[in-house]
C-alpha positions, -999 to +999 in steps of 0.1 A: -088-292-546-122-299-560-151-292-548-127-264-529-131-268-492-144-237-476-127-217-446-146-234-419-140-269-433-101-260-436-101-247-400-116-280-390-088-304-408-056-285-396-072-288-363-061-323-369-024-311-379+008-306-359+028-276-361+052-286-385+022-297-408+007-262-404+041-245-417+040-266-442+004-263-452+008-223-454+029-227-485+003-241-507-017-209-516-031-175-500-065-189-485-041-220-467-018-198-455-044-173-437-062-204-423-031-220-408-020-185-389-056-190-371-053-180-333-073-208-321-049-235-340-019-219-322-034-217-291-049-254-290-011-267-299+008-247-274-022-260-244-016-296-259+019-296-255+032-273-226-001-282-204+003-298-171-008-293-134+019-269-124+031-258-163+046-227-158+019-199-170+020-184-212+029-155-212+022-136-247+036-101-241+030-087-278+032-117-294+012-139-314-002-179-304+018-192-332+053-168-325+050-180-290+047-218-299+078-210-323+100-193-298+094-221-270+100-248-292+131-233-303+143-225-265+136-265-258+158-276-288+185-255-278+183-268-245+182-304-258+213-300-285+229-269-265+266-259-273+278-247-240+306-223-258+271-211-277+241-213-264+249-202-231+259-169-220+278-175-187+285-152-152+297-153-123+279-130-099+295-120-068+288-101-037+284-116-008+311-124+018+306-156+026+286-184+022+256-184+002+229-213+022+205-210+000+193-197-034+155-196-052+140-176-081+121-146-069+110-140-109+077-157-120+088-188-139+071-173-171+079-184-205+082-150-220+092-140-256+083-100-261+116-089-249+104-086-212+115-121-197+138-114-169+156-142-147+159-126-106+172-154-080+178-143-039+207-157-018+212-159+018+241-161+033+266-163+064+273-124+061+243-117+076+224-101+042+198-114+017+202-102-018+188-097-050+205-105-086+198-104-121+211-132-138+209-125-172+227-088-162+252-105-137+246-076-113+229-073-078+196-059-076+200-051-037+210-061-004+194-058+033+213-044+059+233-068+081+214-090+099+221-098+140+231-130+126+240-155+097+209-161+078+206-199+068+175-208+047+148-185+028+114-194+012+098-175-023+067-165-032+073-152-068+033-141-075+034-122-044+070-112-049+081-122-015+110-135+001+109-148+035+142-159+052+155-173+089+187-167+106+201-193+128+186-178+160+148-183+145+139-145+135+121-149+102+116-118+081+094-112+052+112-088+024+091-069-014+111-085-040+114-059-061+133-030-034+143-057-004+123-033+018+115-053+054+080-059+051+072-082+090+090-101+113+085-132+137+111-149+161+107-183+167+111-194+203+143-222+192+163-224+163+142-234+128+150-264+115+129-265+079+110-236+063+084-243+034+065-217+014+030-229+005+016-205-019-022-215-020-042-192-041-063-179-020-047-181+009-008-181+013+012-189+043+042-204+059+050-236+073+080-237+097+094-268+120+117-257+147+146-277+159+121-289+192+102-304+165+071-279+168+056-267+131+045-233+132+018-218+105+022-185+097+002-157+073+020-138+043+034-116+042+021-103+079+037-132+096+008-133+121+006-167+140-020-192+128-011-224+148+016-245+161+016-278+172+044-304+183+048-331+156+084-348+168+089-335+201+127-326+210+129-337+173+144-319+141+113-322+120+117-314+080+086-306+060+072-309+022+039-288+011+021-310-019+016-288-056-015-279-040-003-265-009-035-289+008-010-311+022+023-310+041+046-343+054+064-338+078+092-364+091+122-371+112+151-389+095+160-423+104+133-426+134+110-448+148+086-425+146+062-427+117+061-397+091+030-373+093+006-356+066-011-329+079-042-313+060-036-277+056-065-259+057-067-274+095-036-255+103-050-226+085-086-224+097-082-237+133-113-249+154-107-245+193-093-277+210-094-299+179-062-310+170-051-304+135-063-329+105-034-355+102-025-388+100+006-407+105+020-436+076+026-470+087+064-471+075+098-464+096+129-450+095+117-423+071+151-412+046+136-391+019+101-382+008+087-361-027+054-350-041+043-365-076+038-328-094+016-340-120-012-349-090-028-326-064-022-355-036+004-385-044+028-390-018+061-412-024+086-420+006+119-434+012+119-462+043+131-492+055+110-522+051+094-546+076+129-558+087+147-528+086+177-548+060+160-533+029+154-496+015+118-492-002+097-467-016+056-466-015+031-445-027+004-429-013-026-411-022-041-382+000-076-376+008-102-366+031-137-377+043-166-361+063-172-383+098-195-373+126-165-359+140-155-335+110-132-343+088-103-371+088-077-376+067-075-407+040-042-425+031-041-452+006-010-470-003-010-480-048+021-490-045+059-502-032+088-516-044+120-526-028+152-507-039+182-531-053+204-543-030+237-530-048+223-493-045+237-475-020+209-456-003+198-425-022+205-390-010+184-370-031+147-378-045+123-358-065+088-370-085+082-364-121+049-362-138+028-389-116+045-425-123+082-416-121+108-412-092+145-401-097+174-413-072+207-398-070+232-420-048+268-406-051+278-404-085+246-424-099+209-408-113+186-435-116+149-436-129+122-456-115+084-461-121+063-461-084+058-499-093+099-503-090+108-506-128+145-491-134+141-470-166+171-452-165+210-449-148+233-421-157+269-418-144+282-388-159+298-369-128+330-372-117+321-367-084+289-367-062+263-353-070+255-328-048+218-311-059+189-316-084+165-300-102+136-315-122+109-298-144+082-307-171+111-305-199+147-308-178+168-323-153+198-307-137+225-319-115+249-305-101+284-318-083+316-310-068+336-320-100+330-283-110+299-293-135+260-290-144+248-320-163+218-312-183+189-344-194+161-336-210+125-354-214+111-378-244+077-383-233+066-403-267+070-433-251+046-446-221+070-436-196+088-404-200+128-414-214+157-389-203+181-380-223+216-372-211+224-342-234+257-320-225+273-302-191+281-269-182+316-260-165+321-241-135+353-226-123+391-230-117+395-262-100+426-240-078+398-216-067+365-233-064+357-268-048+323-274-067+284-271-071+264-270-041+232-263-058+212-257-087+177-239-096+167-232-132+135-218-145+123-210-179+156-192-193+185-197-173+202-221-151+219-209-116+241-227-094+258-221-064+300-224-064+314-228-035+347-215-036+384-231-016+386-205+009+348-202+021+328-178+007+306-186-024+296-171-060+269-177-086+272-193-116+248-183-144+238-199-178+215-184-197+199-192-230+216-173-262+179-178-285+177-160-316+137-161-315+114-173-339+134-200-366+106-227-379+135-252-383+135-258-343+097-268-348+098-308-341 
C-alpha cells in the first residue's frame, strides 16, 4: 500500500472492522497481523456485542481479548445450531427424596474460558434439605441437615454466595454457598407466600410477602429486620424486585385491589412513622407482571381492561420526585395494548431487552412489542409449557412432554427475531411425567424432572465447546 500506512493509522481503520474482517486482515503481512491482535480492538468488539444493562460480567481468566471474543462466539453458535447427541453433555443428578420446589444457580453467571468456568445450582425440596450440585460433574456438592419441615422456595445471591430458603412454616435461613454452613435465621409470624432476592450493590437484602399479605424487608446475610408493612391484608401477595433492585411490585392475583410499586430504599432506610414510598397502578385484576431488563425502571403488567371482557398489557415507567413532603413515587403509563381475543390468557410472562414481551399460553410462545405488535408464535411442545427462561442470547422452555425447546435471538433487525432452533429430551416417558422448570446460565442448561411416583431429579445439558475455532466467528 503506498504511501504505507503507519501503525497508528492501521489501529484507527480496523477500529472500523468486525471480527471476521480482523481475521482476515491478519493474513495480509507481519505488521497487519500484529496490529489486528491489538487488545484494545478485541476489547471494544466483545463491549459492542455482549454489552447490556444486566450482561453477564467478562471474565478473562488467562486469556486474551481476542481468545475470549473467539471462544463466546463459538459457545453462541453452538447453541444456535446445537446437535443435542453432540453438543450437549447430558445428567441426571439425583439425591433428594422427594420433591425438588425450587431450583437457582448459586455460580456467578460468568462467561469463563481459562478452564475455570464451573456451573453450581441449589434445590429445595419436600425432604426437608437444601443442596448443592455441580452440574457439569453430575455430583452433589452438599446437603443441610433435615429441616423441621419441607422447604418450599429459596432465593440466590451468587456475588455473595448465598442461599436463602423458607419452609412452609415461615423459618427462613441463610446458608455459604460454597460448605452449606447455616449462616442466620428468621421465622416469619405466618406461612411465606413469595420470597425475592434483591441484590443491590451496596446494600443487599430480602423481600418476603407472607400469606397475611404483610412484605417483610430483611438484611443479608444477618437476616436482621428492616421493615414490614401490610400491602394486601389477609391477602397472598407475590412480589417482583426491578434489575436495579430500586423497585419491587407487589400484587394479588385476580383482585380488585390495584398492584403496588414500592421504592426500595424506603423499606431499606426507614424514617419513623412515614409510611414507605409507594404507589398503587390504576389497573385491576392483576394476572402477571415482568421487568423490562434492558431499563433500570419499566414496568409491564397483565390485567383486565376497563370492562373486565378483555386481557391487556401496559407499560409503565418508574420514577421519583422531591415534594415538600420527601420523596413520592412517579408512574407514567407509554403504553397498552389489548391481547387477541382467541388467546387464551397467558400463564407465564417475562420482558426482553426494553420493547419486547413473551407470552406462553398452554402449548403457545408468542412475541409482542409493548405497543401490541405480534412478532412471533411458536408451537413446538406437545404439551404445556410449564417454565421459561429468557436471556440476552436464549430462550428456554420447558414442558411436560418430557422436552427443553431452545430459541435463540437475531437482533439485526429493529426488533429482536427468535429463532426456534432444536430441543433437548428428558427421560423415560414410563418413569418421569415431565419439566417443571428450567434455569440456564452461561454454560449449561438445568431442568427439573418430575418423576411418576413423586420425587424429582435434575436434568443437565451442558455445552461440549472445543474452544477457540475462527470458523464460529459470524
Amino acid at each position: 500500500m503506498e504511501p504505507q500506512l503507519g501503525l497508528h493509522e492501521l489501529l484507527h481503520v480496523f477500529s472500523f472492522l468486525e471480527a471476521r474482517d480482523l481475521l482476515r486482515a491478519a493474513q495480509v503481512d507481519k505488521v497487519w497481523n500484529e496490529v489486528s491482535r491489538t487488545k484494545e480492538l478485541w476489547r471494544q468488539l466483545c463491549l459492542r456485542r455482549w454489552s447490556s444493562y444486566k450482561a453477564p460480567q467478562m471474565t478473562l481468566g488467562t486469556q486474551t481479548w481476542k481468545e475470549y471474543y473467539l471462544c463466546r462466539s463459538e459457545l453462541e453458535f453452538r447453541m444456535e445450531s446445537g446437535r443435542p447427541e453432540k453438543d450437549f453433555i447430558c445428567k441426571a443428578i439425583a439425591g433428594h427424596n422427594g420433591g425438588i420446589d425450587e431450583l437457582a444457580y448459586i455460580s456467578t453467571n460468568e462467561c469463563r474460558f481459562d478452564g475455570q468456568e464451573k456451573s453450581v445450582v441449589c434445590t429445595v425440596s419436600s425432604d426437608s434439605t437444601v443442596r448443592a450440585w455441580d452440574v457439569q460433574e453430575g455430583t452433589e456438592i452438599w446437603s443441610s441437615p433435615l429441616q423441621p419441615a419441607a422447604l418450599v422456595n429459596l432465593a440466590a445471591y451468587p456475588r455473595l454466595q448465598l442461599v436463602v430458603t423458607v419452609d412452609k412454616q415461615g423459618l427462613i435461613k441463610t446458608w455459604k454457598a460454597e460448605n452449606g454452613r447455616e449462616w442466620a435465621s428468621f421465622s416469619l409470624p405466618t406461612s411465606s407466600y413469595a420470597l425475592q432476592a434483591c441484590d443491590h450493590p451496596e446494600t443487599p437484602f430480602l423481600l418476603v410477602a407472607s400469606a397475611e399479605g404483610v412484605m417483610y424487608t430483611l438484611t443479608v446475610p444477618q437476616l436482621q429486620l428492616l421493615s414490614w408493612t401490610s400491602v394486601f391484608p389477609s391477602s397472598p401477595t407475590s412480589l417482583l424486585c426491578s434489575p436495579d433492585s430500586q423497585w419491587v411490585f407487589a400484587s394479588t392475583q385476580d383482585s380488585d385491589l390495584g398492584p403496588k410499586v414500592f421504592y426500595t430504599q424506603s423499606l431499606r432506610c426507614v424514617v419513623e412513622d412515614e409510611p414507605p414510598v409507594s404507589s398503587t397502578l390504576p389497573v385491576l385484576l392483576t394476572s402477571r407482571a415482568c421487568w423490562a431488563p434492558d431499563e433500570t425502571a419499566r414496568l409491564m403488567v397483565m390485567h383486565r381492561n376497563s370492562d373486565n371482557m378483555r386481557l391487556a398489557i401496559t407499560t409503565y415507567e418508574l420514577g421519583t420526585k422531591q415534594s415538600q413532603k420527601g420523596v413520592d413515587a412517579v408512574v407514567q403509563q407509554i403504553a397498552s395494548f389489548l391481547l387477541p381475543d382467541n388467546m387464551m390468557p397467558p400463564h407465564l410472562m417475562k420482558g426482553h431487552g426494553s420493547q419486547v414481551v413473551l407470552l406462553v399460553s398452554g402449548l403457545e410462545l408468542v412475541l409482542f412489542t409493548i405497543q401490541g405488535l405480534q412478532l412471533a408464535a411458536f408451537q413446538d411442545h406437545q404439551k404445556p409449557i410449564t417454565s421459561m427462561w429468557v436471556d440476552q442470547s436464549r430462550v428456554l422452555t420447558a414442558s411436560f412432554d418430557l422436552s427443553l425447546r431452545v430459541y435463540v435471538w437475531n437482533k439485526e433487525n429493529k426488533f429482536p427475531v427468535l429463532k426456534s432452533c432444536y430441543h433437548l429430551l428428558g427421560g423415560s416417558h414410563r418413569w418421569a411425567s415431565g419439566f417443571t422448570h428450567v434455569e440456564s446460565d452461561s454454560m449449561s442448561i438445568v431442568g427439573i424432572e418430575a418423576r411418576s411416583i413423586g420425587t424429582s431429579i435434575l436434568r443437565s445439558y451442558c455445552f461440549n465447546v472445543q474452544h477457540g475455532s475462527d470458523d464460529c466467528v459470524d
